[in-house]
MITORBA-31661 format. One line per 4 residues: number of its first residue (from 1); their letters; for each residue x, y, z of C-alpha. Coordinates in steps of 0.001 Angstrom, whole numbers, always signed. Each point is the difference from the previous one (the first is absolute). Example, Ala and Ser with C-alpha at 12.3 -4.5 7.8 and 13.67 -1.06 7.14 Angstrom:
1 = as = +12300,-4500,+7800 ~ +1370,+3440,-660
This chain:
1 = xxxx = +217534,+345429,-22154 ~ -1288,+2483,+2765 ~ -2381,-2174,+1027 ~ +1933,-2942,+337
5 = xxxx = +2756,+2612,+2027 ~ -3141,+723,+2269 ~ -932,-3770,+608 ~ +3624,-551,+943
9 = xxxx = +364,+2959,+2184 ~ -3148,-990,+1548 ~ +622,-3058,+791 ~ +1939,+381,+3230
13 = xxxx = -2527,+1800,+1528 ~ -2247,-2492,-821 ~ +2033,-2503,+1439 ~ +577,+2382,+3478
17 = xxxx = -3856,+610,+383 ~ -177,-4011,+591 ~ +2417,+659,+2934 ~ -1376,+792,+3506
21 = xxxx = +2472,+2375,+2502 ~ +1350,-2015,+2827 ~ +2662,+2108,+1856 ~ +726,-1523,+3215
25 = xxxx = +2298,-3006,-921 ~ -971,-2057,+2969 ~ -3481,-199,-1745 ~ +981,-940,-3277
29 = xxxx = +2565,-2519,+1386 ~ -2905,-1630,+1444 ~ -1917,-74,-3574 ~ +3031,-1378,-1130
33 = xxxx = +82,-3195,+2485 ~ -3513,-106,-794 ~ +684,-510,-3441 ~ -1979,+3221,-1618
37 = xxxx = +3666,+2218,-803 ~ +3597,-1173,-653 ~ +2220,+3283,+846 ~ +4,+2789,+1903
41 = xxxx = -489,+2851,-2081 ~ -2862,+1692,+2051 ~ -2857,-1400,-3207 ~ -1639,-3289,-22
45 = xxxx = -2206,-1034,-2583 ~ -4097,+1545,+601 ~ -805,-3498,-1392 ~ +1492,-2051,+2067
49 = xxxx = -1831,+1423,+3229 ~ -3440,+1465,-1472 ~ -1472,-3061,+269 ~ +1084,-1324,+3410
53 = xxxx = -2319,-669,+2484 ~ +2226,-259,+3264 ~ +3418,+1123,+1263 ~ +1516,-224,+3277
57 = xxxx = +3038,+2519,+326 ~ +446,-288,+4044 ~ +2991,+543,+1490 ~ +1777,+1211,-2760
61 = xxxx = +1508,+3186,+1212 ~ -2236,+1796,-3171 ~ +194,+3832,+875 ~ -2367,+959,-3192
65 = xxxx = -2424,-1979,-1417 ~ -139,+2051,-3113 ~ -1481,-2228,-3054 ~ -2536,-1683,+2292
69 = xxxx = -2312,+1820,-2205 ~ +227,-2178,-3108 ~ -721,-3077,+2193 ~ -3634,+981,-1008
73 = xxxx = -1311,-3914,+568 ~ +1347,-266,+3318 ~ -2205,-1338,+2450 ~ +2194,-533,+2672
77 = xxxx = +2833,+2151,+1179 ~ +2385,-756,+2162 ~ +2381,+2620,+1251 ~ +536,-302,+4048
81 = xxxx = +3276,+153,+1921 ~ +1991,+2823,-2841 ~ +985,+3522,-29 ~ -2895,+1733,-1243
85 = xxxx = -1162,+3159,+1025 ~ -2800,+540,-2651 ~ -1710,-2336,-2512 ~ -2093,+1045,-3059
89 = xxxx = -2405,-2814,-730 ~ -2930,+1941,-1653 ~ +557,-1597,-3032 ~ -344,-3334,+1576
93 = xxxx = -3793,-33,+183 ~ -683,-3964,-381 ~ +1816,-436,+3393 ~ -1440,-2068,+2445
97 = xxxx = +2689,-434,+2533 ~ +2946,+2548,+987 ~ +2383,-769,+3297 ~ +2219,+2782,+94
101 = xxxx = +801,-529,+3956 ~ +3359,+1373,+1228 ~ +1062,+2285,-2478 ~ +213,+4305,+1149
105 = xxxx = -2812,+798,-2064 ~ -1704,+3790,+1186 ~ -2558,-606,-2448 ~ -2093,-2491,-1279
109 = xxxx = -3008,+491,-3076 ~ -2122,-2936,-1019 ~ -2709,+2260,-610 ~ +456,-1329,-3819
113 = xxxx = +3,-3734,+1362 ~ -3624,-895,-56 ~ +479,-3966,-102 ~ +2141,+125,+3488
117 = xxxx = -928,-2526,+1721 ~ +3295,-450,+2436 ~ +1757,+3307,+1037 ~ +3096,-688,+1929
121 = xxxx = +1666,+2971,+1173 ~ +1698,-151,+3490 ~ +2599,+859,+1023 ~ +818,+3392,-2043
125 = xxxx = -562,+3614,+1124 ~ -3303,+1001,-821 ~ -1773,+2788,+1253 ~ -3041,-829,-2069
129 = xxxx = -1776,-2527,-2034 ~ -3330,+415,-2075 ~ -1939,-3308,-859 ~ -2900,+1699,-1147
133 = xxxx = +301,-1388,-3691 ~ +631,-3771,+1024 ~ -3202,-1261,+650 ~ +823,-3673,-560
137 = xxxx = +2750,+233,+2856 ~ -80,-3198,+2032 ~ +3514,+116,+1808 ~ +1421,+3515,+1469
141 = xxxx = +3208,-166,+1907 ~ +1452,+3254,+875 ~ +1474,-123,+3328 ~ +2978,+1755,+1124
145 = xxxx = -404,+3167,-1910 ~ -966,+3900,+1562 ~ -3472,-358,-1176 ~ -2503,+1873,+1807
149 = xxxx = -3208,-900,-1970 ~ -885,-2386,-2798 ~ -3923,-224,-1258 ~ -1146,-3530,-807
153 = xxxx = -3966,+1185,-672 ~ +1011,-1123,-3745 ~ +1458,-3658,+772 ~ -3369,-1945,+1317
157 = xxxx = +2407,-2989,-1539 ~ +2510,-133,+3280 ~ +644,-2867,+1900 ~ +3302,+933,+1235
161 = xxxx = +1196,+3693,+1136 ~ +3067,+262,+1503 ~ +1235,+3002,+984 ~ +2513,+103,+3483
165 = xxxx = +2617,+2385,+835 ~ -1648,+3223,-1452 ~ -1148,+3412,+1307 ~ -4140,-976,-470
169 = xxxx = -2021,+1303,+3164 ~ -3233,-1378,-1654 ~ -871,-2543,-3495 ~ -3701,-380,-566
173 = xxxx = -798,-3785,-1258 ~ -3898,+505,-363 ~ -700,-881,-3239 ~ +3434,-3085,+184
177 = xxxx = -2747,-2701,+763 ~ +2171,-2277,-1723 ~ +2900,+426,+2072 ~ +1757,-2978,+1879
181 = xxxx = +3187,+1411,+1339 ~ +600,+3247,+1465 ~ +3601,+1142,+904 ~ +154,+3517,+1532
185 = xxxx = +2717,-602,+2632 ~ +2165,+2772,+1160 ~ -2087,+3099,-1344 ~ -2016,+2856,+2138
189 = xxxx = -3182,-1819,-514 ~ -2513,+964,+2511 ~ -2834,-1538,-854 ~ -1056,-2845,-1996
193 = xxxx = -3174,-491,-1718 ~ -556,-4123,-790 ~ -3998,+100,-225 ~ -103,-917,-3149
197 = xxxx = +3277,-2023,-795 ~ -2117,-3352,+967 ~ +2380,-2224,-1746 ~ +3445,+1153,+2053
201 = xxxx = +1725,-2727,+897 ~ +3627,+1423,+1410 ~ +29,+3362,+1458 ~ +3669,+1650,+923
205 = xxxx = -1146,+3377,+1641 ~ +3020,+87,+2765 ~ +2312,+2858,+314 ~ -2625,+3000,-405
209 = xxxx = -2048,+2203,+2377 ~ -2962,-2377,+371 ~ -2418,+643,+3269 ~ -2581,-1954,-1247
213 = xxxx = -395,-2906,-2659 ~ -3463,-1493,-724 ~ +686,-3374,-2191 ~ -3845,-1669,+695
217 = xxxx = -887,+42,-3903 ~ +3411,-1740,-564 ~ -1315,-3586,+731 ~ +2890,-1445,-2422
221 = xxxx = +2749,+1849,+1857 ~ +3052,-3090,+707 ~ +2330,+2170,+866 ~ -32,+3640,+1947
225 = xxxx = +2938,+1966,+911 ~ -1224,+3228,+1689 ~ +2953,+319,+2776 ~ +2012,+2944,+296
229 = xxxx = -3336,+2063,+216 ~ -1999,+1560,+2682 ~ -2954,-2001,+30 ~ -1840,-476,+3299
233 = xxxx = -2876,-2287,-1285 ~ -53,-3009,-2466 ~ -3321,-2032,-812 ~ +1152,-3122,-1503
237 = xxxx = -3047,-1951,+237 ~ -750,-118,-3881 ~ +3327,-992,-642 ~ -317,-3877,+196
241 = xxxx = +2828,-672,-2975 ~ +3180,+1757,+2089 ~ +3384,-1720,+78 ~ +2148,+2462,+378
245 = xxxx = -447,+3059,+2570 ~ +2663,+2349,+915 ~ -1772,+2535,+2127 ~ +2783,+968,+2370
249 = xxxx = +1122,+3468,+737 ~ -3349,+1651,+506 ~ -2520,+1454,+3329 ~ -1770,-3101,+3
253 = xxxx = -1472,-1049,+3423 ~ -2131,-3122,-1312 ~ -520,-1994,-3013 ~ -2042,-3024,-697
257 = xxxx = +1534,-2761,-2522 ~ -2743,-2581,+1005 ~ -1396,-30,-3347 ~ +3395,+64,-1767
261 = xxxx = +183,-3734,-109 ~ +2781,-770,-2773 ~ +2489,+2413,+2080 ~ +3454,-1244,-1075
265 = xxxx = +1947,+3430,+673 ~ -856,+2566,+3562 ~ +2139,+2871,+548 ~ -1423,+2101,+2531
269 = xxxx = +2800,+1429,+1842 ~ +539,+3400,+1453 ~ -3623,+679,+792 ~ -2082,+288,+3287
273 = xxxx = -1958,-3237,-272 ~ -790,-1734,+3390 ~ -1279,-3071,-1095 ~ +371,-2206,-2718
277 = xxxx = -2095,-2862,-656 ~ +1538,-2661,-3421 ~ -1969,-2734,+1211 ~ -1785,-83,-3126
281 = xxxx = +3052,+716,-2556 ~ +830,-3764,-362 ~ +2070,+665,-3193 ~ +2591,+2281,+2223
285 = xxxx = +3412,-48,-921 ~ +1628,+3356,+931 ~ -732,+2133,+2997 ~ +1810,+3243,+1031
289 = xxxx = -1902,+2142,+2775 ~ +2834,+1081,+1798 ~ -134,+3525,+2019 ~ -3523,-297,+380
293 = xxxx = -1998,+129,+3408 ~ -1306,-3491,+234 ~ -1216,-1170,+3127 ~ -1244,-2895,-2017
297 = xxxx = +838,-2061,-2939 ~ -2041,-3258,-1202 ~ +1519,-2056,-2685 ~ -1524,-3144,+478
301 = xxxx = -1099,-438,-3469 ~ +749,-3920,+60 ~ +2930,+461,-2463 ~ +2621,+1932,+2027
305 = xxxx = +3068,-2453,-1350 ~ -1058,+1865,-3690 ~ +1437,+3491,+1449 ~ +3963,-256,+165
309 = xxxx = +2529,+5,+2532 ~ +2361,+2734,-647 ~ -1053,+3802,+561 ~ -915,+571,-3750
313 = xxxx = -2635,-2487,+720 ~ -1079,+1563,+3252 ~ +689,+2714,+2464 ~ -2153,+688,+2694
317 = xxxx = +2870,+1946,+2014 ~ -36,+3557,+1579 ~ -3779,-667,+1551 ~ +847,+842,+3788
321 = xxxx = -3340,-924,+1048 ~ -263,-3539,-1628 ~ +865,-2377,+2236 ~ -2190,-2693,-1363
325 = xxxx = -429,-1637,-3687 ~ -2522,-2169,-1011 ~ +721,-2612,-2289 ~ -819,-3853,-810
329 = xxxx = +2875,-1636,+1187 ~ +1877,+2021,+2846 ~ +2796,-2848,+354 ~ +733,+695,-4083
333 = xxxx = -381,+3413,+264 ~ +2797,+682,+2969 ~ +2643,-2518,-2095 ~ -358,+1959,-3322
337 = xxxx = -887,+3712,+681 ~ +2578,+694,+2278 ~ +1615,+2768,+1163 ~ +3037,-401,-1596
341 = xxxx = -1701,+3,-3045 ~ -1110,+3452,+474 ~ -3726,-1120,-593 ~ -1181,+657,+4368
345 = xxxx = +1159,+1395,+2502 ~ +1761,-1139,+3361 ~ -3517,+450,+2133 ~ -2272,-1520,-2844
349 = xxxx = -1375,-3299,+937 ~ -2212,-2437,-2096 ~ -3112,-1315,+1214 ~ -3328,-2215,-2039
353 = xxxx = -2019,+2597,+2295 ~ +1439,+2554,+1367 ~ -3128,+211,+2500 ~ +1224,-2701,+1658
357 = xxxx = +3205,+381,+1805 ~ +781,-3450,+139 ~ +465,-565,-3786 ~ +2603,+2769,-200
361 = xxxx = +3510,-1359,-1353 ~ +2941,+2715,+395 ~ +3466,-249,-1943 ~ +3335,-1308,+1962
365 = xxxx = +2098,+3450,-1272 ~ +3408,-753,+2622 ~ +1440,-2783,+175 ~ +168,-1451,+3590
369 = xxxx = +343,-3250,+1879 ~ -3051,-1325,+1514 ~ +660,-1691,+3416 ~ -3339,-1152,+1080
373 = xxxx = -4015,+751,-172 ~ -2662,+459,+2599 ~ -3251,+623,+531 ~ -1681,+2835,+1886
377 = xxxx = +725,-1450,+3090 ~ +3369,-467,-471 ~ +305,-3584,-957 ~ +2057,-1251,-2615
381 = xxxx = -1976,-1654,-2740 ~ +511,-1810,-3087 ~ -3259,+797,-1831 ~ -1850,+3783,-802
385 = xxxx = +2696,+2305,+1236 ~ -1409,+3513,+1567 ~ +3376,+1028,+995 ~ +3436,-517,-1331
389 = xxxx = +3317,+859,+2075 ~ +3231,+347,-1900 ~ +3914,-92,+833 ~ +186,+3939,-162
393 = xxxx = -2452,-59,+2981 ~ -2828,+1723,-2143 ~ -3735,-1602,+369 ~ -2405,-146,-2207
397 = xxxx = -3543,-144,-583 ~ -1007,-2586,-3057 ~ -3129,-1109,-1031 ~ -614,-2720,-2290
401 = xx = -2342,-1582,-2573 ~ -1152,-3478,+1689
């Protein structure tokens, strides 16, 4: 009789050490839509979510993620876009991919997480992060935290670190030979190390304290965004695959893009360049190198109609000493990169050669009447104009394409 007393007495417990601790009702209303619980009672059943492989709890307004623990088959965790300001997953060991962006986590300790291959973690407040014990790490995103160093010595796997909008003055990528993408925007960085990164194929360095940036091992690189720096010097002759290159906002007095033939995308504004020759960028379909110095500009690249006509596409404006453009088709050029478009300026004319004064085609920017034309000798003529004479009285000088 006392043993059967025991059994019975027991049996509750039994029944409550099958249960797994789920306090934050926002969580375990999500189990229940998922079908794994059917009431709020802070317990679901252990055996319902042991076994899972994959949850996604985003943007569930989940404060605690207490009970995560007894998902020990989970591979995949998704938990971005809640409340969280701390997140035990040591017990989680098999996991392979955690996005826990946009939460207010402080902390964050995968040191027990040896399978991580995906870590996901922008967004938050971290002050540190140690990936030390994830050596199969392919993915790293960690941007917009208030870390000041990170060591990736242990993750030879990389092929995408993205870290912007930290506090890092320096992030050694030696022994990341793997690496493809590199995001350090809007840190301290300055200086960059890329010897050995051979296989880089986007590079988003702007926004730090750059004064020099060497990228001639990157022969991949498609697209380089090193603006906002203070580099005075850029060798881009390696760099045959470039697209995209925003290198604006630096103390750059030259640059060559001869030998970046598939150039789609040149910012270059805000620099102290003095010449700029995209004859050879046939692909060219944005240009901005506004506030430069240019005292010359060649586009003729045989495909100017593939750059746009509005000033996203390009601005050459605020260059008080270029009075002369080169480009294939002047006529084309003056009826779609106007003025009024904001892409030249009022004295910028268009020429096929700027070294010959008679090509030169300048934009009409009043509106006037024209009376009559004459020639140099003051005879009104019907055919190549030198000088035009308009109602308001004003002359002036044109000189036309024949």
């Amino acid at each position: 009789m006392k043993k059967l007393l025991l059994i019975l007495f027991c049996l509750p417990l039994m029944t409550l050490a099958q249960q797994t601790y789920v306090p934050d009702d926002n969580f375990e209303q999500e189990l229940i839509s998922l079908g794994y619980d059917n009431i709020i009672d802070d317990y679901v059943q252990t055996s319902n979510i042991n076994t899972l492989t994959t949850i996604d709890l985003s943007s569930k307004n989940i404060s605690d993620l207490t009970g995560i623990a007894d998902f020990t088959a989970l591979l995949y965790l998704d938990c971005q876009d809640n409340q969280l300001s701390g997140i035990d997953i040591s017990n989680n060991t098999t996991l392979t991919y955690l996005d826990c962006d946009e939460n207010q986590l402080t902390a964050l300790d995968v040191t027990a997480n040896v399978n991580l291959n995906n870590l996901q973690c922008s967004f938050n407040n971290l002050s540190t992060l140690d990936v030390n014990s994830n050596p199969l790490l392919i993915f790293l995103f960690a941007g917009h935290n208030q870390i000041s160093t990170i060591n990736v010595s242990s993750n030879p796997n990389l092929v995408n670190i993205t870290i912007p909008f930290n506090l890092f003055s320096y992030i050694d990528v030696s022994t990341n030979s793997n690496l493809s993408v590199f995001d350090c925007k809007n840190n301290q960085i300055t200086s960059l190390d890329l010897s050995n990164n051979s296989n880089l194929m986007a590079l988003y360095c702007n926004y730090n304290l750059l004064t020099a940036l060497d990228v001639t091992s990157n022969t991949l690189l498609e697209t380089l965004w090193c603006d906002d720096n203070q580099i005075s010097t850029l060798n881009l002759t390696n760099n045959t695959a470039i697209k995209n290159l925003m290198i604006d906002n630096n103390d750059l007095t030259s640059i060559n893009v001869s030998a970046n033939i598939f150039l789609e995308l040149f910012f270059c504004q805000r620099n102290d360049l003095t010449s700029l020759d995209l004859s050879e960028n046939y692909f060219l379909q944005k240009l901005w190198c506004f506030d430069n110095n240019l005292t010359s500009l060649d586009i003729r690249n045989n495909n100017n109609q593939n750059i746009g006509t509005t000033f996203w596409d390009i601005d050459i404006t605020g260059n008080y000493s270029l009075f002369c453009v080169d480009v294939d088709n002047p006529g084309w050029s003056m009826m779609n990169w106007t003025v009024s478009n904001d892409c030249i300026d009022s004295w910028n004319t268009f020429s096929s050669n700027c070294g010959n004064t008679s090509n030169i085609i300048e934009e009409h920017t009043t509106n006037k009447e024209l009376l009559r034309t004459i020639d140099v000798l003051g005879r009104e003529t019907k055919n190549k104009p030198l000088f035009y004479i308009y109602d308001d009285g004003t002359v002036e000088k044109r000189i036309v394409i024949e």
